[in-house]
C-alpha positions as CSV (number, residue, x, y, z in Angstrom):
1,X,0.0,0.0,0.0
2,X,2.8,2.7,1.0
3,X,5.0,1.8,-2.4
4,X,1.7,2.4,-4.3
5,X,1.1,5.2,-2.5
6,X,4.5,6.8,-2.7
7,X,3.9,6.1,-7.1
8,X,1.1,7.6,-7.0
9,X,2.0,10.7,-5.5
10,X,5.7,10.3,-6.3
11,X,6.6,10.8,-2.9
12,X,10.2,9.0,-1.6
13,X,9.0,5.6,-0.4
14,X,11.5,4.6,3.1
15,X,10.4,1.0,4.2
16,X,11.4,0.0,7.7
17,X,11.6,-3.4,6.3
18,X,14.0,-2.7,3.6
19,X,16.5,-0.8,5.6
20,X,16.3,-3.4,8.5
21,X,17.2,-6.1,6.1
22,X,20.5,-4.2,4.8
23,X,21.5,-3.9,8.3
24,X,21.2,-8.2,8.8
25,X,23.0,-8.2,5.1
26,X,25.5,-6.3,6.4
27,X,25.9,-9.1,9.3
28,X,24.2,-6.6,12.0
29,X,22.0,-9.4,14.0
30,X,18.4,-8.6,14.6
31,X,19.4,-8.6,18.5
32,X,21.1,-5.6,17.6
33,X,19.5,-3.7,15.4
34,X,16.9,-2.4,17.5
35,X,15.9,0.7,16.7
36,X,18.8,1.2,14.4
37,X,16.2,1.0,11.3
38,X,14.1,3.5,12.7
39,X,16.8,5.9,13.6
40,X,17.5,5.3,9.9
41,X,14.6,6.0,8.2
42,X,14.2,9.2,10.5
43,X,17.4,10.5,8.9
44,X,16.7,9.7,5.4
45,X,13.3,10.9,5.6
46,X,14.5,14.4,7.6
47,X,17.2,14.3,4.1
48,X,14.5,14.1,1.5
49,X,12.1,16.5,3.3
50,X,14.5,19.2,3.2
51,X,14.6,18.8,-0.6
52,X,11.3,19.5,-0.6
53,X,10.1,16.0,-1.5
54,X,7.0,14.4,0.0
55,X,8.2,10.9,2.1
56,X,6.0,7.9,2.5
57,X,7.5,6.1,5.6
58,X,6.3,2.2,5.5
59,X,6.1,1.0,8.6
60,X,4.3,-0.9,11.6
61,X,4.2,2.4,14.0
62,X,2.9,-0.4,16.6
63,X,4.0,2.3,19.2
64,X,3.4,5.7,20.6
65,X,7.4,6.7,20.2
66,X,7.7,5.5,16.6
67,X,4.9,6.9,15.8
68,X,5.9,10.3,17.9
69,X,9.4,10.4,16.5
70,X,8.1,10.5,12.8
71,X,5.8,13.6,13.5
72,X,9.1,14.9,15.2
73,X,10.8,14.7,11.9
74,X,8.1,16.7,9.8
75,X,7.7,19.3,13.3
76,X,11.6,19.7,13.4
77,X,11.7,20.5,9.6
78,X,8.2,22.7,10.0
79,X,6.6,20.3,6.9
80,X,2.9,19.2,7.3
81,X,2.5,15.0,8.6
82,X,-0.5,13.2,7.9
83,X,-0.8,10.2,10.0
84,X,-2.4,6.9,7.8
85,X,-3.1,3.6,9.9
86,X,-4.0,0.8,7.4
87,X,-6.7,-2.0,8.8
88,X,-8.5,-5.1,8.0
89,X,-11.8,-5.2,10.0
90,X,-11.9,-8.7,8.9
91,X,-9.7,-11.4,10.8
92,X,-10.1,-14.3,7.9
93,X,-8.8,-12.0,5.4
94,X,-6.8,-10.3,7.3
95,X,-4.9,-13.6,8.1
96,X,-5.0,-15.0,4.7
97,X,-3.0,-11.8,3.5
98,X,-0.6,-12.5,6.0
99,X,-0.4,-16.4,5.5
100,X,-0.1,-15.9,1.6
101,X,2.0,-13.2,1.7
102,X,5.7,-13.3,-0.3
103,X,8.7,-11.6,0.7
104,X,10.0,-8.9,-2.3
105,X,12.9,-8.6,-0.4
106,X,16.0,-10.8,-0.3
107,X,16.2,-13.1,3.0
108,X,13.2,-11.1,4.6
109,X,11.8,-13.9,6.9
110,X,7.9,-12.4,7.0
111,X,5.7,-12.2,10.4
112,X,3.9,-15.9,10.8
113,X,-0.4,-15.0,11.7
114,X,0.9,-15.6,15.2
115,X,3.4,-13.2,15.5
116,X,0.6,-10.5,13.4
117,X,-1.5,-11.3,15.9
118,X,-0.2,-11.0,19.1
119,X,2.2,-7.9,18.0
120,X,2.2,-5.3,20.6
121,X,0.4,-2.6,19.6
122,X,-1.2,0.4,21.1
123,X,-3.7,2.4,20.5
124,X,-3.8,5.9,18.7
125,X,-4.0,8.7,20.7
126,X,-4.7,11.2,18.1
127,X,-6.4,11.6,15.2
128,X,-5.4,10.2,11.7
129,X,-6.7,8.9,8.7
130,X,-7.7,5.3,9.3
131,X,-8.5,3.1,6.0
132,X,-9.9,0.0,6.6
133,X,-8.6,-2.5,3.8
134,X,-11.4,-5.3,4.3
135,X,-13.3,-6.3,0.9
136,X,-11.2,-3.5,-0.6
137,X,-8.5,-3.4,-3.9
138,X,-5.4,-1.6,-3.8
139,X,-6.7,0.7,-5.7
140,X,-9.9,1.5,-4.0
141,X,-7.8,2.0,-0.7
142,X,-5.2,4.8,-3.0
143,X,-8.5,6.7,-4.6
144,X,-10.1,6.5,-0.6
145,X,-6.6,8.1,0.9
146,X,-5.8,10.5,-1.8
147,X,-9.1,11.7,-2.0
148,X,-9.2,11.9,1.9
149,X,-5.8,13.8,1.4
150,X,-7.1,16.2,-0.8
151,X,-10.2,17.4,1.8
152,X,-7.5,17.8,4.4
């Protein structure tokens, strides 16, 4: 969804995934990367901002200080955030996406439903545009955000 986004309104697309999977190419173990992809992505995305180009960041946000320290990128540069979280209101698909889901990246092991579903995730505590994917195309879910975009 962010990747189709980030085409669609050729916006810089930065995918947590992606830069975490360099780190374990480059023999970093997942014990230590921690935060490091995060940290990351906040400095690449802080570097394309100040270009002036719009930055998708793909990412879980399952917490309230990723999802704080992206907004303290756009704040500290004085650039407008929008917030997106991305649901499925229905388990069964939800889990089939998951469970049929291939990796696009090289060695990427993905999340198994178990490890989807018993993530630690907290809830929002502000307001942001929620899309709920269930029954819904890629498509469907860019021409619902962009066009929410464009009333904001």
């Amino acid at each position: 969804m962010a990747r189709a986004l980030a085409e669609r309104l050729r916006a810089v697309h930065l995918r947590i995934d992606t830069i975490e999977q360099a780190l374990r190419h480059a023999g970093i173990t997942d014990g230590e990367i921690g935060p490091a992809g995060y940290m990351a992505a906040y400095e690449l995305a802080a570097d394309n901002l100040r270009n002036g180009l719009s930055v998708i960041a793909d990412s879980v946000n399952p917490l309230p200080v990723s999802r704080d320290a992206w907004r303290a990128v756009a704040e500290r540069l004085a650039v407008d955030a929008v917030e997106i979280e991305i649901t499925c209101s229905d388990a069964a698909e939800h889990r089939r996406r998951v469970e049929t889901r291939r990796a696009d990246i090289t060695g990427l092991v993905l999340p198994s439903w178990q490890d989807v579903a018993t993530r630690d995730y907290a809830p929002w505590s502000r307001p942001r545009l929620v899309v709920d994917t269930a029954g819904k195309s890629i498509v469907a879910c860019l021409d619902e955000i962009v066009a929410r975009l464009k009333r904001q």
